[in-house]
N, C-alpha and C positions, 0 to 999 in steps of 0.2 A: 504493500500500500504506500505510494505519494506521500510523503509528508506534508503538513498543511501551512503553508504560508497565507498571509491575509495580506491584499492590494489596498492602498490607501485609495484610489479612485475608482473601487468595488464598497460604497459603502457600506450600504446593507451589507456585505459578507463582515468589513472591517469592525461593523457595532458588534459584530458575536467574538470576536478576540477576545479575549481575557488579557490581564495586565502584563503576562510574561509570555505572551506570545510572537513570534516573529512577523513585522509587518515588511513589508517591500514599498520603498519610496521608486517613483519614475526614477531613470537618471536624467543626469545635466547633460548637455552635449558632450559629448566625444567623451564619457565616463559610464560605468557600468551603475547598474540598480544599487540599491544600499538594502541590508537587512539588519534591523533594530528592536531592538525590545519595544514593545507596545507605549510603557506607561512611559519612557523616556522621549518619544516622541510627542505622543500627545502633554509632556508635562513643558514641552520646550514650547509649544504651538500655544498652550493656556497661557505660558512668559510671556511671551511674545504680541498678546491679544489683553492682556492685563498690563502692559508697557512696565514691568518687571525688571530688575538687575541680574541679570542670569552669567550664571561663573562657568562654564562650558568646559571640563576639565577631561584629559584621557592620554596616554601612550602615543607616540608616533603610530598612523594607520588607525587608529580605532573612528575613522572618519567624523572627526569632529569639523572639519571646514565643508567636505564632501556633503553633513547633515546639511547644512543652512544654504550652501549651495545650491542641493536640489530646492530645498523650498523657496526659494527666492528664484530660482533661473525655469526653476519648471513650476509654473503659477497651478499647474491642475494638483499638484502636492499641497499646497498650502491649501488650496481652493475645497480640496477634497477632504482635509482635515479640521478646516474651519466647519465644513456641515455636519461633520460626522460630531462633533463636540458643541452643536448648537450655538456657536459662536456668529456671531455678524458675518457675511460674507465679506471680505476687501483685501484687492492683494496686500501683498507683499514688499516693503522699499526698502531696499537692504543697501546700505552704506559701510562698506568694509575700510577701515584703517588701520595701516601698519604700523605699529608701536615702535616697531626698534629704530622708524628715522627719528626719534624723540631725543635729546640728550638732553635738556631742561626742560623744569617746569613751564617758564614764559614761551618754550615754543609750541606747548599744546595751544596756545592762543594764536600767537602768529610769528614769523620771522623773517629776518632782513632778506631782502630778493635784488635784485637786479634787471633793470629794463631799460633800454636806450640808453645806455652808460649811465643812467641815475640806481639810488637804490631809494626800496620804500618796505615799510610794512606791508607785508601778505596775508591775510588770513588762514591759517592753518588748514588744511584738508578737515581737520575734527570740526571745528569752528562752521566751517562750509558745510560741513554734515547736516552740523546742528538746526542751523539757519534753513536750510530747506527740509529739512525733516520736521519744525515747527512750525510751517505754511503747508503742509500737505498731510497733517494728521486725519485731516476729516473723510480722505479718499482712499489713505492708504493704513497699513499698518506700518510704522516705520520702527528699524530696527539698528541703531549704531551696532555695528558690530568692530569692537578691537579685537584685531588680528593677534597673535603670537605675546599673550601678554609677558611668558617667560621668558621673552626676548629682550624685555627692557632693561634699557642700560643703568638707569640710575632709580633709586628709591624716592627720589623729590618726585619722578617724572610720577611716579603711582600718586602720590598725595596732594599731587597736584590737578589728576582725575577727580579729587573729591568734589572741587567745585564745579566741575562739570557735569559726573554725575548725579543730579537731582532733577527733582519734579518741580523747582520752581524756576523763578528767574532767574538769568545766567549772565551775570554783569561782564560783559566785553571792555577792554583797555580801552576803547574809544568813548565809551559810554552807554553804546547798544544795549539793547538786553535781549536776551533770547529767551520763548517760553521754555523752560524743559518739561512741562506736564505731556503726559501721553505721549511718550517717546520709551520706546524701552530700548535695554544695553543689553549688549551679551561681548563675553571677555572670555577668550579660546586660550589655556594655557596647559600645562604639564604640571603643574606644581604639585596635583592630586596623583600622579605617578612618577613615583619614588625608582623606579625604571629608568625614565624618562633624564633625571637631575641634571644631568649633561649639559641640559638645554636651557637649563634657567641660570641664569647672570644674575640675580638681587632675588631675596626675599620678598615673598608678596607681603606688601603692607600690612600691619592689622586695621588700623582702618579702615582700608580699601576692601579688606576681605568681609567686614562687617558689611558696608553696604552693598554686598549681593544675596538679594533676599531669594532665587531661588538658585542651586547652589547640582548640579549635575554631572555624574561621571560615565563617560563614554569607555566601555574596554572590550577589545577581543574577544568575539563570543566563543561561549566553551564547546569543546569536542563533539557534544550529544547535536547542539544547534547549527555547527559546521557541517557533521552528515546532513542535518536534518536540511538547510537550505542546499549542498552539492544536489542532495537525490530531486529535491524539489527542480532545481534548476536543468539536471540532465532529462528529464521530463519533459520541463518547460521548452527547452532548445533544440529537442529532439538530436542527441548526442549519440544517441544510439541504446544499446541494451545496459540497463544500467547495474553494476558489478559493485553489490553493494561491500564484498570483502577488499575491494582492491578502491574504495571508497573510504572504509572506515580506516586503509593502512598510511590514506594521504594527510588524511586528519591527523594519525594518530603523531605522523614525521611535523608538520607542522606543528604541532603541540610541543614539540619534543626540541622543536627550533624556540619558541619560545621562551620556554623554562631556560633554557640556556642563555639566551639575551638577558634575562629577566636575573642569571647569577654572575653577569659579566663578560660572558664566552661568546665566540660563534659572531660580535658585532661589524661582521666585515657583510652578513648577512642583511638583509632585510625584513621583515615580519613578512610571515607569508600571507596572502589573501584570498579570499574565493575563486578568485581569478586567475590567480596564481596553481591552487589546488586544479581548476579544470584546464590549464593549459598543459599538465601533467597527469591527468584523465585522458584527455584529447590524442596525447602524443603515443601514451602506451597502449590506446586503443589502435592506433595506426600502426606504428611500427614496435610488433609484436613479437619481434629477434629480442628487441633490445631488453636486458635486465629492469625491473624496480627501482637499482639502485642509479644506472644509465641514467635511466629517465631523472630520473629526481635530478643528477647533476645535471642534466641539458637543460632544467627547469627551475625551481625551490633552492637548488644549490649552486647554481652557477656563477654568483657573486663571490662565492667563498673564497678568501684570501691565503696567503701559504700557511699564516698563524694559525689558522682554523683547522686544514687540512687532517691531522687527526685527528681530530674532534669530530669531524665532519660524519668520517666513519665509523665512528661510535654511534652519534646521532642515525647515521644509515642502519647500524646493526638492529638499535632498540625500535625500531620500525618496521621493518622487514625482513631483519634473519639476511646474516652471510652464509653463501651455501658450504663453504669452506675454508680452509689457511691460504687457497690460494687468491681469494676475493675482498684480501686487503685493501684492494685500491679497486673498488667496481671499475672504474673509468678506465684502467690499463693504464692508465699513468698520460693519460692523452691531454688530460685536460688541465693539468697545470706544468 
């Protein structure tokens, strides 16, 4: 039997999901589907429609920018979660800003430019956000999104978010004010994966971290929900006969990649992905000479650096089994 995924623009099927079920968002262009836990979707879409402070936290890959992406680039995602949640229908206005051009607090406001050999104050990208995200609330949902907040360079630059982050008036260096009611923020960082620390430059504020009132961790779905969307998808895409033993051993090598990032090892690698898992479905269903562990390296492990290289086939063994002492190196030594 199919495992069952739920379509976000099937709604009737989607209201019968349960809170830990897998739903399938469209994708963006020239990106694949996303599959998500139920309540983490619709508790992003509720943020988002209650113009909320949402802390958007997860691992490299656990598609935290891929989430807001689709709902912002593919309108039938948001459109179709707005009804399903009895929410007002209204797109979507999604304003992404990078954090790490920031190296002081006064340039969240604005900074020195250059034009016809003069220079002048610019108003910041954030600033620019705010300003038309405060004239187009009544049509849109509009959503500041900061990009990479683990990326930022200095801890003034977070506390200097404070005064931007709010629901009232936003006093500009010139005098301006900007409404901030009915705007909501969402802030994409690592700080919640201890994995991840690599990536973060400064300490997240505590007071920055106070004012995000709803507070969400995106990770890697586990082993049982990885078979469960592969068989759904080989279905879907008519892949062929689908092998559910030679399914559960791709998960089980990705899993097993994981755990090893996750103790410091193997990071020449990258996390594996669904997509990653059926391009290694795909190849060993075709070329049917080649070993499990071939394939794996023509696919899953083809990043692997020389540091890795035993490790690698340890990773290989606890997955699939070496037929013998002489399958030390699946590859024959070809591939590094």
């Amino acid at each position: 039997m199919t495992a069952q995924v739920f379509r976000v623009n099937r709604t009737s099927e989607y209201r019968k999901a349960g809170p830990t079920d897998l739903v399938e968002l469209l994708p963006s262009p020239g990106n694949n589907p996303l599959f998500l836990l139920k309540w983490l979707v619709d508790t992003l879409v509720y943020a988002i429609v209650r113009h909320e402070f949402v802390h958007l936290s997860g691992p490299t890959g656990s598609a935290k920018s891929s989430l807001l992406e689709a709902l912002y680039l593919v309108p039938e995602n948001f459109r179709s979660l707005c009804s399903s949640l009895g929410f007002t229908v209204k797109p979507l206005k999604l304003y992404p800003v990078e954090m790490a051009i920031y190296e002081a607090p006064g340039e969240l406001y604005q900074r020195r430019s250059l034009k016809d050999g003069t220079t002048y104050d610019e108003m910041s990208k954030l600033v620019q956000a705010l300003e038309d995200a405060s004239k187009c609330k009544n049509d849109f949902y509009p959503l500041i999104w900061l990009r990479e907040m683990g990326r930022v360079h200095s801890s003034s630059v977070q506390g200097g978010l404070l005064n931007l982050m709010t629901r009232s008036d936003i006093l500009l260096p010139d005098g301006r004010r900007i409404d901030g009611d009915r705007v909501a923020w969402v802030a994409d960082s690592n700080y919640q994966a201890e994995q991840d620390s690599n990536h973060t430059l400064v300490n997240l504020d505590d007071a920055l971290k106070r004012r995000f009132t709803i507070n969400l961790t995106l990770d890697y779905l586990t082993g049982e929900q990885e078979v469960q969307v592969l068989e759904y998808l080989v279905t879907e895409m008519k892949l062929g006969t689908l092998d559910r033993e030679l399914v559960a051993k791709v998960v089980k090598l990705g899993q097993a990649i994981r755990r090893q990032r996750l103790e410091g090892n193997l990071q020449s690698l990258v996390p594996p992905t669904i997509y990653g898992y059926l391009a290694f479905l795909r190849m060993a269903q075709s070329l049917t000479y080649l070993s499990l562990q071939q394939v794996a390296m023509a696919t899953l492990l083809g990043n692997a650096g020389m540091e890795d290289r035993k490790l690698v086939f340890s990773v290989l063994n606890e997955a699939f089994g070496l037929q013998n002492a002489q399958d030390d190196d699946p590859t024959g030594g070809n591939l590094f």
